[in-house]
VEXZADO-83279 format. One record per residue: residue in three letters; y, z, x of N, C-alpha, C, O in turn. Coordinates in steps of 0.1 Angstrom, whole numbers, plus 5000, padded with zeros to 4 digits. Layout:
alaYZXYZXYZXYZX...
This chain:
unk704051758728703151658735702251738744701051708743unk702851848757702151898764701152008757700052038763unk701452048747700352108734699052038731697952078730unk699451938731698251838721697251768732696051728732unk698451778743697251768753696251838760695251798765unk696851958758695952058764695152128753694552228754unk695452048744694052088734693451968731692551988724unk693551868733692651768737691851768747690651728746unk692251838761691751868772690251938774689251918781unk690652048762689852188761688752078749687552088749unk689352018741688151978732687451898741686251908739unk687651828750687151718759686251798769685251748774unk686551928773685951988780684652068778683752108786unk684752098762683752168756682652068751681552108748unk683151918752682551828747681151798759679951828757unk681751738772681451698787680151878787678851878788unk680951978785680452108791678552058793677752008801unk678452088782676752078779676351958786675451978794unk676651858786675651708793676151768812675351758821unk677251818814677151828830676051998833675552048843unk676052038820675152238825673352178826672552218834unk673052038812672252048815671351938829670251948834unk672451838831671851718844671951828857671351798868unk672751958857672652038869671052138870670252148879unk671252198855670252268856669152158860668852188871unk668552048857667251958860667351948869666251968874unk668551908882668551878892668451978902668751958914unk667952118898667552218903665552268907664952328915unk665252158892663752178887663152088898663852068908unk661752018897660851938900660551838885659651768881unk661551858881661551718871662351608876661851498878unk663651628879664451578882665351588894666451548892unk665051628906665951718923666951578924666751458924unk667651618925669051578929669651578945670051698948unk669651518951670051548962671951608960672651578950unk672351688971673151768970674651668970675751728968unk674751538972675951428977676051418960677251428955unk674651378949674651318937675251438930676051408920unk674951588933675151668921676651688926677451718917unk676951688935678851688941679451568932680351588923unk679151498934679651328929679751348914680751318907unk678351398909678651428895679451508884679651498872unk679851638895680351728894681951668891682551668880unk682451618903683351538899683851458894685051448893unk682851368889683051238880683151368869684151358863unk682651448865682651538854684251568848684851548838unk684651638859686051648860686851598853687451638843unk686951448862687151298853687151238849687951148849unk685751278840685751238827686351348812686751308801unk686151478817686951518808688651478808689051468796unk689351468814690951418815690651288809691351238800unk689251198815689651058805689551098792690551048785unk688851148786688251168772689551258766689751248754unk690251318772691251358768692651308764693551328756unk692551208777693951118773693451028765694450988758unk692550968762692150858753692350938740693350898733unk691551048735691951048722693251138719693551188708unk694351138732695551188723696151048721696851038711unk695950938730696450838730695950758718696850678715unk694550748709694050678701694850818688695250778677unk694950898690695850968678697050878675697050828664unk698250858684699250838685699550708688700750658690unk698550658688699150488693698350438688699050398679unk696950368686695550298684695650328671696250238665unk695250448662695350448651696450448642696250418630unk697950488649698850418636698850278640699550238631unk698550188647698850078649698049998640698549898635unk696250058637695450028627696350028615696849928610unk696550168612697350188597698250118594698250048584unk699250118603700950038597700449908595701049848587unk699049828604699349658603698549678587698849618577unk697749758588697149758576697949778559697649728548unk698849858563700049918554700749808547700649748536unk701549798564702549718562702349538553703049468546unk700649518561700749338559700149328541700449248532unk699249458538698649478523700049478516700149388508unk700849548517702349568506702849468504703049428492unk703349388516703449158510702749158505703349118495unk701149168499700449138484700148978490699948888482unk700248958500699348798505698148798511697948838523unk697248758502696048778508695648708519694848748527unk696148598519695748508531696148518541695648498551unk697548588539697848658556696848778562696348778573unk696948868554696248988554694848918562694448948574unk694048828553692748768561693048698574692048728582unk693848628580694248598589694248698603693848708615unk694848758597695148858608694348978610694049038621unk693848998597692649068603691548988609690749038617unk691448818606689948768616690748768633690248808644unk692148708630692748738647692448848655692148838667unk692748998646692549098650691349118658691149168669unk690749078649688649098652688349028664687949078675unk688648928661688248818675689048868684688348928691unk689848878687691348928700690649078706690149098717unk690749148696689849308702688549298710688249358721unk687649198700685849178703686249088719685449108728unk686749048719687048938736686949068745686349098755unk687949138737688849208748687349308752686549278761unk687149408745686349498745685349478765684849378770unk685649578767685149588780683449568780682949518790unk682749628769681349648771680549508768679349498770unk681649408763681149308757680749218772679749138772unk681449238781681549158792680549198798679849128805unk680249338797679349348806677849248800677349158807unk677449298788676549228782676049068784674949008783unk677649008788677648848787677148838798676348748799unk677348908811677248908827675448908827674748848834unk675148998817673449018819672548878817671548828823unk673248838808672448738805672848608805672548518796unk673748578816674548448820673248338826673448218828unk672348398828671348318832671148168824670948058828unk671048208812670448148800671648118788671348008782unk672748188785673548178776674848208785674948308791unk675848108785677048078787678148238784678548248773unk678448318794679148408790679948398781679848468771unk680848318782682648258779681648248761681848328751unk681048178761680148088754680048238743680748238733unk679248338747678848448740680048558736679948638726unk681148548743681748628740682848578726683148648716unk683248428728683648398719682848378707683148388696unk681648358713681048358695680448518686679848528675unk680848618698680248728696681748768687681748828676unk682948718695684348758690684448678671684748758662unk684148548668684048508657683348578648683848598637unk681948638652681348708644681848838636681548848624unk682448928644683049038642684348988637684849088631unk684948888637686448868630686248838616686848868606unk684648738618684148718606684248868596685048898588unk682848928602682749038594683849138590683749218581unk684749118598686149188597686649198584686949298577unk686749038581687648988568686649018556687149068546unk684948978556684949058544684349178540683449198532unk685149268551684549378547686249438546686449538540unk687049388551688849408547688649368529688849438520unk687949228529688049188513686949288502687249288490unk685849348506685249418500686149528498686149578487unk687249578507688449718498688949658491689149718481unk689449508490690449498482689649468471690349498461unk688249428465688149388454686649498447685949488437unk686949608458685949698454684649678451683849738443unk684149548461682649588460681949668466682449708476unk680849698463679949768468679249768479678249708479unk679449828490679049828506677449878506676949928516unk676749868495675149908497675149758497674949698508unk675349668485674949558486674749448495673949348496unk676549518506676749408511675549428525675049348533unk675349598524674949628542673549518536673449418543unk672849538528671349518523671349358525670449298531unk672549268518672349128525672449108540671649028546unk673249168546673449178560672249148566671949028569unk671149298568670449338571669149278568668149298574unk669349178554668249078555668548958559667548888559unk669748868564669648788572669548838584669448738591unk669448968594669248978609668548998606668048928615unk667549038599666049038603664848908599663648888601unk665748828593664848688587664848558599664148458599unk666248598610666448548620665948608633665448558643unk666048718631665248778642663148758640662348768649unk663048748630661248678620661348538629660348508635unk662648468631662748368637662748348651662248248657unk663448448655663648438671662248448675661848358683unk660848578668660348588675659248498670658248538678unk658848428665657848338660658448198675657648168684unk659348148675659748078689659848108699660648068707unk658548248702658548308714659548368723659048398734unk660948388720661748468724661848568722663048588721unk661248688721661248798715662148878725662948958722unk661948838740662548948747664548948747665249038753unk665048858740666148838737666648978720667749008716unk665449018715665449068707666649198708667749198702unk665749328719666549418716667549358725668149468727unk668249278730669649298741670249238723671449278722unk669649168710670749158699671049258693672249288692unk669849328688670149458682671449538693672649538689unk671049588705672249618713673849578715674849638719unk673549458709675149428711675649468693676849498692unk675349468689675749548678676449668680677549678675unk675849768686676649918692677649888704678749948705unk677249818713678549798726679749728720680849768724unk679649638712680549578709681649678696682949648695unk681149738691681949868686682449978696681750078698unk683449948703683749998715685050098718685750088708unk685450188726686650258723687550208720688050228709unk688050118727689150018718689549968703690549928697unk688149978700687749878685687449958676687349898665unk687150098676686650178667688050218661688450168651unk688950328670690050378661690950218656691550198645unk690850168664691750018658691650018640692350068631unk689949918641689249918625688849988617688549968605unk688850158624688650208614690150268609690250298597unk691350288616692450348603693150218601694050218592unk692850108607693249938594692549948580693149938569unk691049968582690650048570691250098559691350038548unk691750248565692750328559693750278552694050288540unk694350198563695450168561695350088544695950138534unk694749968543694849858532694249938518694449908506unk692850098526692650138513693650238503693750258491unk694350288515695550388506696650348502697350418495unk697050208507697950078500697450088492698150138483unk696450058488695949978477695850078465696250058453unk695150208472695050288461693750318449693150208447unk693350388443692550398433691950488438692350558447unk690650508429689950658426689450668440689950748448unk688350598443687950558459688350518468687650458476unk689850538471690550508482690150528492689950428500unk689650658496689650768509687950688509687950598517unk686850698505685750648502685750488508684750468516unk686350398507686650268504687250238519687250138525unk687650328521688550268539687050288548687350258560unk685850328547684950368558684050228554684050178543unk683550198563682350078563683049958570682049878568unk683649908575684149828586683749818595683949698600unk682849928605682649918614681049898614680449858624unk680349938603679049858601679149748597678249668599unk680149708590679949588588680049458602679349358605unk681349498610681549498622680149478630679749368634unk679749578632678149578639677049468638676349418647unk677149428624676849318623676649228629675649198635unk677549178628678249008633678249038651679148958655unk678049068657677649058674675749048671675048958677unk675249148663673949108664673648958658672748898664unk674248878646674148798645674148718653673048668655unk675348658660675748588671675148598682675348498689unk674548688686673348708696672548638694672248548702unk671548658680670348618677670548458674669648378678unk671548408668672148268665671948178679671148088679unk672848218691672748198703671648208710671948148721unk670448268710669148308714668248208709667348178717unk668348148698667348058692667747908701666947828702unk669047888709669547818714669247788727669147678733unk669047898732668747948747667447878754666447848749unk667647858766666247858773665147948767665148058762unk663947828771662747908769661947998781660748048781unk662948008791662548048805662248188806661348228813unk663148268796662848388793664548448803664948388813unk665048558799666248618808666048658821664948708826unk666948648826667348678838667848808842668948768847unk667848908843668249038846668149078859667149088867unk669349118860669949178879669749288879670849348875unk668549378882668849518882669749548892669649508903unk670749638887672149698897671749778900670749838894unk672249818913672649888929672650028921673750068921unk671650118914672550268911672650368922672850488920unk672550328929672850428942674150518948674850478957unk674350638942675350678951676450638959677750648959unk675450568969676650518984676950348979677550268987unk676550318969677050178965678850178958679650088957unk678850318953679950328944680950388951681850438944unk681050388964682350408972682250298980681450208978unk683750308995684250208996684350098989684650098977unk684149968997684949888987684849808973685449728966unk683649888974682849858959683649968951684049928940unk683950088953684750148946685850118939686050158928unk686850018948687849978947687749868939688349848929unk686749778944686549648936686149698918685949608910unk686049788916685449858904686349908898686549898885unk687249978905688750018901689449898894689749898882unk689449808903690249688901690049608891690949528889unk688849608883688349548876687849618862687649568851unk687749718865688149848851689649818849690049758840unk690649868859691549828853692249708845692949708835unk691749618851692249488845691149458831691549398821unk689949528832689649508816690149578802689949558790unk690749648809691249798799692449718796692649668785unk693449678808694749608804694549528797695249528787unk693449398798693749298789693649328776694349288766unk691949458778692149458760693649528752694149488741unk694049598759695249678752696349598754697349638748unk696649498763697849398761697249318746697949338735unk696249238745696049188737696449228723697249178715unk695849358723696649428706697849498707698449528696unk698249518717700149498721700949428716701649438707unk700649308725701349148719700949128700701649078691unk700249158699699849128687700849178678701549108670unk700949348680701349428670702949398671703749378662unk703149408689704849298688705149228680706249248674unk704349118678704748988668704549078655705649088651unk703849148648703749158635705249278630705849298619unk705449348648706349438644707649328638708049348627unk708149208647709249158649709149098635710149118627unk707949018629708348938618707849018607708648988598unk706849118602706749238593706949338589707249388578unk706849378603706549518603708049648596708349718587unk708249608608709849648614709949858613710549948606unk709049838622709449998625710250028632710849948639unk710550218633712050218639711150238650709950258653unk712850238659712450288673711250378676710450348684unk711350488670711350618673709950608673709450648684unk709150568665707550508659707350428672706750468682unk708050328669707750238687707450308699706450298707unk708450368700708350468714707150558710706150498713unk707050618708705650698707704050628705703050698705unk704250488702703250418703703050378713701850368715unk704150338726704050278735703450378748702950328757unk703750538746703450628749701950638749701250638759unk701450648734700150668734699350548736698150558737unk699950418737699050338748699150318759698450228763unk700150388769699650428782698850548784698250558794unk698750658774697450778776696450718771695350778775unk696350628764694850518763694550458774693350478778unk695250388781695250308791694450408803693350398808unk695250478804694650568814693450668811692450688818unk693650698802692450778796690950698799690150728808unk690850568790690150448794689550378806688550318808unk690250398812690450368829689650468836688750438844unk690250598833689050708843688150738836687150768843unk687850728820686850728820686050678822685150738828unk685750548819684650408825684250428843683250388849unk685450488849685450438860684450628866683450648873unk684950688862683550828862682450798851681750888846unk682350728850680550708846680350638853679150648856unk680850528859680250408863679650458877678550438883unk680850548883680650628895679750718898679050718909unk679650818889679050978887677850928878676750938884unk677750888865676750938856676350798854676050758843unk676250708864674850638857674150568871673650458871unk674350648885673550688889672350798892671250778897unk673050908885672251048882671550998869670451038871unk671650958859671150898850669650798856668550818852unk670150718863669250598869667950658878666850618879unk668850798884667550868889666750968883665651008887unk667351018873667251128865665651078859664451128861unk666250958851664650878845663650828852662450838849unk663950738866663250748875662450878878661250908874unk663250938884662151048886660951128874659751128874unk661851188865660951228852659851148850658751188846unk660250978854658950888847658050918857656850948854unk658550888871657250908882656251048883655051058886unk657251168881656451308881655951368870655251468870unk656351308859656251378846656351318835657451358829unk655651238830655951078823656151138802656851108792unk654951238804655051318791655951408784656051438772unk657151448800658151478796659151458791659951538785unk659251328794660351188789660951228780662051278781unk660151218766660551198750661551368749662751368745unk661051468752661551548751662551598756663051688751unk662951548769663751588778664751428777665551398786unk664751328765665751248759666351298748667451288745unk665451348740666151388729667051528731667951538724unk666851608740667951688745668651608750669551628742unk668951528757670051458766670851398755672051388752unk669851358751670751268736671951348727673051328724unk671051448725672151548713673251578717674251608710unk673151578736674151658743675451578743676551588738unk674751468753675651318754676651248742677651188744unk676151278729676951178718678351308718679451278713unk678051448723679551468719680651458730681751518731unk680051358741680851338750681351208748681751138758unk681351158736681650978733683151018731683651118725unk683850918736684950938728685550878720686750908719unk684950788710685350748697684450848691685250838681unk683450958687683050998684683951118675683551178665unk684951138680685951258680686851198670687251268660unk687151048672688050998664687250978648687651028638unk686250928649685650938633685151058626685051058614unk684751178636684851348630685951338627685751278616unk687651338629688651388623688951288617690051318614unk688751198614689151088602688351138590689051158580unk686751168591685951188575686651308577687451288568unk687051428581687251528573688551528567688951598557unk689451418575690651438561690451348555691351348546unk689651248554690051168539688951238531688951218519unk687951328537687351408528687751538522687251588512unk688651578529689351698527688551798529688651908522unk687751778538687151918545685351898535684451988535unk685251778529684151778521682851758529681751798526unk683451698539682251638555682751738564683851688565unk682751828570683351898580683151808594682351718593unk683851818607683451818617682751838621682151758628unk681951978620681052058622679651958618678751918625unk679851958606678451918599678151778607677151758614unk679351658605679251558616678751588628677851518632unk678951648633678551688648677151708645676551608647unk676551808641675251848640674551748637673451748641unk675051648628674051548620674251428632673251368635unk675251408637674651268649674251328662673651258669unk674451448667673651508676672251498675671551498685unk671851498661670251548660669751398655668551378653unk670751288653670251188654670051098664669051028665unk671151088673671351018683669751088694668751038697unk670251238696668451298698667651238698667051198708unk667151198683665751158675666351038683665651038693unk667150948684666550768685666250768700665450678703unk666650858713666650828723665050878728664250828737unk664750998720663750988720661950928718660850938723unk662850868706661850728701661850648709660950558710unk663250658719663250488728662250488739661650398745unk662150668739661350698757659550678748658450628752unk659850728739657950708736657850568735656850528741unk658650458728658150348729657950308744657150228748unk658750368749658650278767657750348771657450328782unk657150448766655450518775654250388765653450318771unk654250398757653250308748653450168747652350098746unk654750088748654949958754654649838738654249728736unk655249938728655349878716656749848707657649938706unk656849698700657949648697659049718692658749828687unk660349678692661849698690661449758674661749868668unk660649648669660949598654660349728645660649788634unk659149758655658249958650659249998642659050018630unk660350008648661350118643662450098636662950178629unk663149958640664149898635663749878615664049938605unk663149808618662649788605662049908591662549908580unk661050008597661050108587662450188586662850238576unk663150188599664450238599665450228588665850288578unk665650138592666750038581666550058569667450098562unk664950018564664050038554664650198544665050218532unk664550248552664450408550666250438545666650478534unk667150378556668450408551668650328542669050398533unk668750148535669250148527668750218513669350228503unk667450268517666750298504667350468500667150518489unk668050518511668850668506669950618499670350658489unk670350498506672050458503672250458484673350478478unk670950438479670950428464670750548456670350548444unk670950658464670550828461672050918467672551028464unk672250838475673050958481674850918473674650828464unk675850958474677250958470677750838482677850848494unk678150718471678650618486679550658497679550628509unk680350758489680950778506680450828516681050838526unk678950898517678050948527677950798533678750768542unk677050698528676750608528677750508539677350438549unk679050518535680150438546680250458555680250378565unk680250608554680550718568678950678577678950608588unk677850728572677050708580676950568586677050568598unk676650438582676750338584677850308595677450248605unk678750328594680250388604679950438617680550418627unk678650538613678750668625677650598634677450628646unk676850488628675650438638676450348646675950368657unk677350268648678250198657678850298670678550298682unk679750388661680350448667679950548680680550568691unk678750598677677850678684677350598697677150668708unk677050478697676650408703677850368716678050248719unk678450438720679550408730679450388743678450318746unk680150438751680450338766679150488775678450468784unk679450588768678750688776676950668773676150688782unk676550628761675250608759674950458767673750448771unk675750368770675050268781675350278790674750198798unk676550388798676250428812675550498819675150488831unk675150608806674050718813672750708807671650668812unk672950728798670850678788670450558788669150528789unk671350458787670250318794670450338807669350388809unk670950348817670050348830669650468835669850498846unk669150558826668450708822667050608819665950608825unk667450508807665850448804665350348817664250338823unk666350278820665950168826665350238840664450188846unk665850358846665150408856663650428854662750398862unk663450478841662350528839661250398838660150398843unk661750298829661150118831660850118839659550118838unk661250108848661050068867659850108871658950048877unk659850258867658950378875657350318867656250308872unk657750298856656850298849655650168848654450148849unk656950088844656349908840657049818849656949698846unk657649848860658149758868659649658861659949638850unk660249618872661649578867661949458858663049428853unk660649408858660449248850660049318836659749238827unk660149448833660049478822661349558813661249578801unk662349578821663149628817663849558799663849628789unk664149438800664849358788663649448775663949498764unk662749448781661449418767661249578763660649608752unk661749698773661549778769662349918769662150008762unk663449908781664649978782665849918775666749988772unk665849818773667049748762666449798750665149828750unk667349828736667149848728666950008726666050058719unk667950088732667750168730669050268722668950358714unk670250198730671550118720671150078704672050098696unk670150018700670149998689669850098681670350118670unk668750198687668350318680669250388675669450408662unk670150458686671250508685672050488675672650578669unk672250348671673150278658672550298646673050288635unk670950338650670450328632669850478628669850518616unk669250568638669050748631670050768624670050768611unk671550778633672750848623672750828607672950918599unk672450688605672150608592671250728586671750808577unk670250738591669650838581669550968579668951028570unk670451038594670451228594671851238586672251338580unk672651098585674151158579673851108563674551158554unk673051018560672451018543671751138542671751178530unk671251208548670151298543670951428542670551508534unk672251448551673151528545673851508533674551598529unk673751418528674451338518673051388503673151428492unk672151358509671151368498671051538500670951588489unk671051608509670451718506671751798495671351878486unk673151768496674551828490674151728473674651788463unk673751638471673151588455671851658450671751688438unk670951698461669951798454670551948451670251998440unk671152008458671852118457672452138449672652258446unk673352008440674252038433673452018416673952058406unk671751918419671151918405670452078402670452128391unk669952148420669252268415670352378412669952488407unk671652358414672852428408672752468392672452578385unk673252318388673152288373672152288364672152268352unk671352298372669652348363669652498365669052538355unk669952588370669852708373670852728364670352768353unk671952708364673052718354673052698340673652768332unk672252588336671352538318670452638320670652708310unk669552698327668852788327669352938317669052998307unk670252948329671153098328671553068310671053128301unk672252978310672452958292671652988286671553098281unk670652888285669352918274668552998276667753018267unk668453068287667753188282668553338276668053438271unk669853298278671153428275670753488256670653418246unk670653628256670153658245671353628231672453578234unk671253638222671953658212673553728209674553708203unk672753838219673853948218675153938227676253998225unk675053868235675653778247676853678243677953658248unk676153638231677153498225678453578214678553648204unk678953508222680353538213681053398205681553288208unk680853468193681753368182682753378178682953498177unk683753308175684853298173685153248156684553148152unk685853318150686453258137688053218134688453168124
């Protein structure tokens, strides 16, 4: 155990390294000056966030993900499908409540739409999409078809939202899509996944467990937009928060402690009790399994806990001023000086780590880590980028959403589906607790500086959504570039044949 932790430590450390070398180096420049209290503060929230990111994914090793697997194992092998659907929509909804980032979301926009109100219908949606994207493994349909219907009801509704003059509710839908795929909820659904597709079995097992969590994604943007057409016509309400430094100690500190903690607890009692009852009447694992589960959801717990609670602290005040300032002194430099932040920041997510080592063993080394990394680094890059030029130019969500989408389902029909799952998978995932503590109020600083705070919803929201949809197409285009390689292989190879002389060929009698 003390092994695995300190090589989680060191991966956690190498991860954090780059996003704290480069907010120091800026805060050195006249892009970005840092007063000397923020780069201390950050320094240490740094600290503390690598130990969180560390205990979280030895804890989602050891506890979060076999808990995915066995319910998934265990409830597929009874061969009842109606339990199986059951418990995976319980699952969905019970997690989606729980999920800490969801609350914050409901808090933004309590003005207009009933928190309690959003979270449960945000939770139905995702339990919804839960079950049939659980029923797409069992009956082997096709996850292009299903993303392609999806994706034309959110955007025939969102045609809707904005024709009834709501538009500014737009990107906070798109956004809840990525918050709501949250550390808790990623390793959960994605080795339940696993779990029902290697029960189940066949050619596409390993292939067939990935796509859950886009489908997942889904159903919060739905339920937003559903709920939005409902909404006042007053337009939202938005509290720009305190990012100040000296707001995040005393007893605001504590009150923040107190209240991270109790969000982390609930979500993780929630799928506790749960997996209790399925242990007592299904499951029935031994001790020994138990105990080490119970283990690795207190290094979740805690992991979870300091992490949220060093960003909330350290990095999304430096963030908040980071873009502030850049926007006030240097507005041109925005785009480029996000898409470095961007590349840096997604390898400090920590579900991020859990879906690199899931595709490479059910790929068997066919997706490396490596290649993963590279390809949502240079996407997550590209969208944060895109988010800062739209907020210098002051043009729609939809610019991008739309050819976006456009663009990936139209690879999805070129590339090998299991690129296809994975990527669709990796746009949720990417989109974690660290991209809305530090790059939205990295953007929303820069809003302020820029277009003032009544502009924030319309143009620093939505930037979470970007994040959710590049991966879509740098992790198909790795996917397409390994299908061209392998036609200019076999054409080189028919080549070498037919042109091979006579003297070459050997016949046999």
């Amino acid at each position: 155990m003390r092994k695995a932790l300190f090589s989680k430590l060191w991966e956690a450390f190498i991860s954090v390294m780059p996003v704290m070398a480069l907010v120091l180096v800026i805060s050195f420049t006249p892009l970005a000056p840092l007063t000397w209290l923020e780069r201390i503060v950050f320094m240490i929230c740094s600290v503390f966030l690598v130990i969180g990111i560390g205990l979280f994914n030895l804890g989602a090793d050891i506890a979060m993900s076999p808990i995915g697997r066995h319910i998934g194992e265990g409830v597929t092998k009874s061969g009842r499908l109606g339990v199986l659907v059951l418990i995976c929509f319980l699952m969905g909804v019970l997690i989606t409540v729980a999920e800490p980032d969801l609350s914050v979301l409901a808090d933004q926009i309590s003005a207009v739409i009933n928190p309690a109100l959003l979270v449960v219908t945000v939770g139905l949606g995702v339990g919804l999409f839960l079950v049939i994207a659980v029923v797409r493994i069992i009956t082997r349909t096709d996850l292009t078809a299903l993303l392609l219907f999806s994706y034309m009801v959110l955007f025939a509704f969102a045609a809707v939202l904005i024709s009834s003059g709501k538009k500014s509710f737009l990107p906070l839908a798109f956004d809840s899509g990525g918050v709501t795929t949250g550390p808790i909820t990623v390793p959960f659904i994605m080795a339940l996944g696993l779990g029902i597709a290697q029960t189940i079995g066949g050619r596409n097992a390993g292939q067939n467990s990935f796509g859950l969590i886009s489908l997942c994604s889904a159903g919060p943007v739905l339920a937003v937009l559903l709920l939005s057409l409902g909404a006042g016509s007053g337009g939202i309400h938005y509290p720009l928060p305190d990012y100040s430094i000296s707001a995040s100690f005393g007893h605001s500190f504590w009150l923040l402690m107190g209240e991270t903690v109790w969000e982390v607890a609930k979500s993780l009692l929630l799928v506790a009790l749960f997996f209790a009852g399925l242990q007592i009447f299904a499951l029935h694992l031994p001790s020994q399994k138990l105990l080490q589960i119970v283990f690795g959801m207190l290094f979740t717990f805690a992991g979870l806990v300091i992490f949220l609670v060093a960003v909330a602290v350290g990095y999304m005040p430096v963030g908040y001023s980071i873009g502030q300032s850049v926007a006030l002194g240097f507005p041109s430099v925005l785009p480029v000086l996000a898409f470095v932040m961007g590349m840096v920041v997604v390898l400090a997510e920590p579900a991020v780590h859990v879906l690199n080592q899931q595709v490479e063993e059910v790929t068997d080394g066919a997706v490396t880590k490596r290649q993963m990394t590279i390809a949502l680094s240079i996407g997550v890059g590209i969208s944060i980028g895109l988010s800062f030029i739209r907020l210098l130019f002051g043009f729609s969500l939809l610019y991008y959403l739309i050819p976006g989408y456009l663009i990936s389902l139209g690879l999805s029909f070129f590339v090998p589906k299991l690129y296809t799952a994975i990527a669709f998978d990796s746009g949720g995932v990417a989109s974690g607790p660290l991209t809305s503590s530090f790059i939205l109020p990295m953007t929303i600083g820069a809003c302020v500086a820029l277009r003032g705070a009544n502009a924030v919803l319309d143009f620093a929201f939505g930037v979470v959504a970007l994040v959710a949809m590049t991966p879509l197409i740098t992790i198909q285009t790795l996917g397409f570039r390994s299908v061209v390689s392998d036609y200019v292989r076999e054409k080189a190879a028919v080549r070498r044949i037919l042109s091979a002389d006579d003297a070459q060929i050997i016949y046999f009698r």
